[in-house]
C-alpha positions as CSV (number, residue, x, y, z in Angstrom):
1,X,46.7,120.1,104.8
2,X,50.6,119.5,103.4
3,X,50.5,119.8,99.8
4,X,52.9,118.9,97.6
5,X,52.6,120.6,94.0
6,X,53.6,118.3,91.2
7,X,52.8,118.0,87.2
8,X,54.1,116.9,83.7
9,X,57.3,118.5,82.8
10,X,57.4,120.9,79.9
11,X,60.4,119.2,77.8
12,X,58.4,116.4,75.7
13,X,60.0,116.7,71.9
14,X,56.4,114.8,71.4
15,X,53.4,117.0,69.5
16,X,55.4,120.3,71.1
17,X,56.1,123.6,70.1
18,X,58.8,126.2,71.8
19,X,55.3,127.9,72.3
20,X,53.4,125.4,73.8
21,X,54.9,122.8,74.9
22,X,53.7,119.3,75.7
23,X,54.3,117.9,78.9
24,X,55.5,114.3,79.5
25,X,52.9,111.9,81.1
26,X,53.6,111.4,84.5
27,X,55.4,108.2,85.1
28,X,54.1,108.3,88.8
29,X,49.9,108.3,88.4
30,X,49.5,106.9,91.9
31,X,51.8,109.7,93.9
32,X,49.1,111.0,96.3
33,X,48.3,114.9,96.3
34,X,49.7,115.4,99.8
35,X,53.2,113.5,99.5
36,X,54.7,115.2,102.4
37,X,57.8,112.5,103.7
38,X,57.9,112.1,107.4
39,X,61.0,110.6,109.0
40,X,60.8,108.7,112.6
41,X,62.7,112.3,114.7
42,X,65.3,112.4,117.1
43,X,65.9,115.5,116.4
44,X,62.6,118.3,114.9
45,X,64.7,119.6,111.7
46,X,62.0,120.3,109.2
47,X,63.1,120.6,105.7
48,X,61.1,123.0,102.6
49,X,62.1,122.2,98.6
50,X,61.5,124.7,96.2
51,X,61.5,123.6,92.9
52,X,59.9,122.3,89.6
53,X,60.3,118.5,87.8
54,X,64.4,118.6,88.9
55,X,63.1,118.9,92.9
56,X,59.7,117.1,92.7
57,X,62.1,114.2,90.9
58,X,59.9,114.1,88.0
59,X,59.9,110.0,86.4
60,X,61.8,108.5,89.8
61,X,59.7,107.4,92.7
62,X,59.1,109.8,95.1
63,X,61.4,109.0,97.9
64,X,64.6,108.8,95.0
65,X,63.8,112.4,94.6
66,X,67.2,114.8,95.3
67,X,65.0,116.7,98.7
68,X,64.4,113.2,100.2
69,X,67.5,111.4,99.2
70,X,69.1,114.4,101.1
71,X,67.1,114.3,104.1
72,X,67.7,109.9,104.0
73,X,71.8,111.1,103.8
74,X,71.9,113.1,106.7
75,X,69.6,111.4,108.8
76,X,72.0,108.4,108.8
77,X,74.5,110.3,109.7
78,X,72.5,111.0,112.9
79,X,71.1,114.4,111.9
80,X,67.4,113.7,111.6
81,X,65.2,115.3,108.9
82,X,61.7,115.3,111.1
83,X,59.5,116.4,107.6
84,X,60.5,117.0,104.2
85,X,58.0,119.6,102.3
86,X,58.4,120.0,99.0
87,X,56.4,122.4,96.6
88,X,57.4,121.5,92.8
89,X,55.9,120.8,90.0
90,X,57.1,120.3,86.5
91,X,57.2,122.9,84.2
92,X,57.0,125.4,86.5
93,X,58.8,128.8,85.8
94,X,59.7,131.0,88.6
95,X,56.0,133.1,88.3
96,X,54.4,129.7,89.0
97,X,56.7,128.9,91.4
98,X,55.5,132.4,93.4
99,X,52.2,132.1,92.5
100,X,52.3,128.8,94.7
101,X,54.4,129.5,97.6
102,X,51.8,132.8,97.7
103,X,48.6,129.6,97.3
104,X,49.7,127.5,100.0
105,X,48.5,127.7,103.6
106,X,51.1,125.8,106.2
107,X,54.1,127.3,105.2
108,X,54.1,129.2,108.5
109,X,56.6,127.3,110.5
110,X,60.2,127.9,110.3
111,X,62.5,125.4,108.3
112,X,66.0,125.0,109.2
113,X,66.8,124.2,105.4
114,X,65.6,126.0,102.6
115,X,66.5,124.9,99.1
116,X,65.9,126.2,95.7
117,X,66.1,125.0,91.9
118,X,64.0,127.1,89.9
119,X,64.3,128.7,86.3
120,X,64.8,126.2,83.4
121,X,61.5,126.5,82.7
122,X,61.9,130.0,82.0
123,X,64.6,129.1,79.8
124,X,63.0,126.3,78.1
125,X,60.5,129.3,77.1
126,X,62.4,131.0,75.4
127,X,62.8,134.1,78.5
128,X,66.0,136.0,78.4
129,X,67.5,135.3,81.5
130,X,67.4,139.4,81.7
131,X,63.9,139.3,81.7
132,X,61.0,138.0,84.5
133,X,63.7,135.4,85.7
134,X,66.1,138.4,87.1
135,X,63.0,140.3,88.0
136,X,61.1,137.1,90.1
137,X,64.7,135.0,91.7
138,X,65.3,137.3,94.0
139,X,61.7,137.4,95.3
140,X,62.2,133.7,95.5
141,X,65.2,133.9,97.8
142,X,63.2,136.6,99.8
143,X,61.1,134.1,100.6
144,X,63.3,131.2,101.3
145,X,65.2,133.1,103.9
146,X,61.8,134.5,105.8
147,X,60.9,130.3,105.5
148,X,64.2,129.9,107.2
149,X,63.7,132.8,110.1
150,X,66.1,135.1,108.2
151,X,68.8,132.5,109.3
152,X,70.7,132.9,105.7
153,X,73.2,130.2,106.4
154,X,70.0,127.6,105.9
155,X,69.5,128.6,102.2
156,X,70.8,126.4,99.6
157,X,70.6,127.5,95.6
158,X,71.2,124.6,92.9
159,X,72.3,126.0,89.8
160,X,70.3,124.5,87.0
161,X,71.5,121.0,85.0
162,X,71.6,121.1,81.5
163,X,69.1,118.8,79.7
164,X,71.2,119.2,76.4
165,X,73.3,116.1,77.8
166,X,70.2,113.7,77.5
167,X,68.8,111.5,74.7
168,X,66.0,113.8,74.1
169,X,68.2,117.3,73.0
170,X,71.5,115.7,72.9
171,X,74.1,117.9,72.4
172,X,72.2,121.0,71.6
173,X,74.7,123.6,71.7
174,X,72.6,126.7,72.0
175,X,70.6,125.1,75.3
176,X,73.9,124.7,77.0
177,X,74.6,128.3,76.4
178,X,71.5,129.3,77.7
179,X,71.4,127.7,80.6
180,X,75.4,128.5,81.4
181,X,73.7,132.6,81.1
182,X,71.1,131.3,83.3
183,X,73.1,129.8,86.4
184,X,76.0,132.9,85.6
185,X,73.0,135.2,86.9
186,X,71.4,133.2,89.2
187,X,75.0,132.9,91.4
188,X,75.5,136.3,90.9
189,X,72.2,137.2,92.4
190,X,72.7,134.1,95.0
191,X,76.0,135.7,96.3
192,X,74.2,139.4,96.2
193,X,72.3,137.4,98.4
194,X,75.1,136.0,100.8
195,X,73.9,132.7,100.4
196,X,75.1,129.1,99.7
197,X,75.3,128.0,96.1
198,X,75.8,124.3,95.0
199,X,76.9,123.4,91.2
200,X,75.6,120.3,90.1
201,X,75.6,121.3,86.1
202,X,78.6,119.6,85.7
203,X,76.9,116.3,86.9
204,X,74.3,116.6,84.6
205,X,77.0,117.5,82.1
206,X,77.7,113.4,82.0
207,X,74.1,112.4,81.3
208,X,75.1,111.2,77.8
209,X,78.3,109.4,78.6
210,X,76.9,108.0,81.7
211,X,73.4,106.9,80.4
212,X,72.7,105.9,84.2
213,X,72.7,109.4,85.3
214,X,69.3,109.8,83.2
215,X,65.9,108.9,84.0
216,X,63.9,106.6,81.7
217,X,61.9,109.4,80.3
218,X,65.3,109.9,78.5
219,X,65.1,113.9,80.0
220,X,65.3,113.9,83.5
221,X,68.1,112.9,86.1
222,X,67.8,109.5,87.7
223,X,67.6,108.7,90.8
224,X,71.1,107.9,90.6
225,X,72.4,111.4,89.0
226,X,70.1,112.6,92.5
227,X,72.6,110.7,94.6
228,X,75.5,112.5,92.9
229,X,74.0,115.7,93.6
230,X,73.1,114.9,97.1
231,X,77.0,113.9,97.7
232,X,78.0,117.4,96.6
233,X,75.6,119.1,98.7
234,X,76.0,117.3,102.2
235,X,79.1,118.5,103.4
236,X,77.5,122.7,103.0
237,X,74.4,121.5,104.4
238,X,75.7,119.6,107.2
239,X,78.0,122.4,108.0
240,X,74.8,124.4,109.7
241,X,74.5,121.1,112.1
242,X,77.5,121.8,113.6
């Protein structure tokens, strides 16, 4: 059975602790457990999103999310996205993130795009990005190429937006820096890789000037700040249709 992984993001200022943080409540209760999109094909392109809250589009309905928005894009543009799988949940760190890709069953077919936003979680911890995120990346990207048939050109890394720029840790200084060490190692380990990286900080950057670009949970991106970023990534993506 499909599966999508999905839970409450790990931000919440409410009752939390750097510790033990509380998650959010889920703003989407009735999001059935397999949440798998299918798109009418003319084409059998099957799409796989590896993520936590920032893939599963955590507080935005499920078909604003950045995975589906993408696969909506380019299918009007007459390159069809057959199935869009996406295994995310929120507050995941990049250990849950491989302890699910190891959980789930059907992830034996070969996608022709791969994409991957893990690791603010890991930050949000308090984890030096020296530490288990260097260690467990590149394991992710290991995996996201086999997904992809060791076609590398079909691998797309998002660097990780920075949730200083919301209402909830507006312009905390030290989280910016944090997460600009963060995305400095995770393209450096991206291009060890040979693989495609798309910047979309800077979008997220705008969250408190442009209060549009931020989801009503006051953390998250809209589904609007998801367009943005699905604008910047088409033209790479589309560049393995051709």
């Amino acid at each position: 059975m499909k599966k999508i992984f999905y839970c409450f993001f790990l931000f919440s200022t409410i009752a939390c602790s750097k510790e033990t943080p509380t998650p959010i409540n889920n703003t989407n209760p009735d999001i059935p457990s397999d949440t798998t999109t299918t798109i009418t094909p003319t084409k059998r392109f099957n799409y796989l999103a590896l993520g936590d809250s920032y893939t599963i589009g955590q507080s935005v309905p499920l078909d604003q999310n950045f995975p589906n928005q993408l696969a909506q894009t380019l299918t009007a543009t007459g390159d069809t996205i057959e199935t869009v799988k996406i295994i995310a949940r929120t507050g995941w760190t990049t250990s849950a993130l491989l302890g699910a890709i190891e959980s789930t069953s059907d992830l034996d077919s070969i996608y022709n795009i791969v994409t991957v936003l893990i690791g603010v979680n890991n930050e949000y911890r308090g984890q030096s990005a020296n530490g288990t995120f260097k260690d467990e990346f590149p394991i992710i990207l290991e995996k996201a190429i086999e997904f992809a048939g060791g076609i590398k050109e079909h691998v797309f890394v998002l660097s990780i937006p920075d949730y200083a720029y919301t209402p909830s840790f507006a312009n905390n200084a030290s989280v910016s820096e944090r997460i600009d060490e963060y995305n400095a190692l995770k393209k450096q380990i991206t291009a060890d890789f040979e693989l495609s990286w798309i910047d979309i900080t800077d979008i997220s950057r705008e969250g408190l000037s442009s209060p549009s670009l931020v989801a009503n949970d006051n953390l998250h991106p809209s589904a609007q700040q998801y367009t943005e970023w699905v604008a910047r990534m088409e033209p790479t993506v589309k560049l393995i249709f051709e």
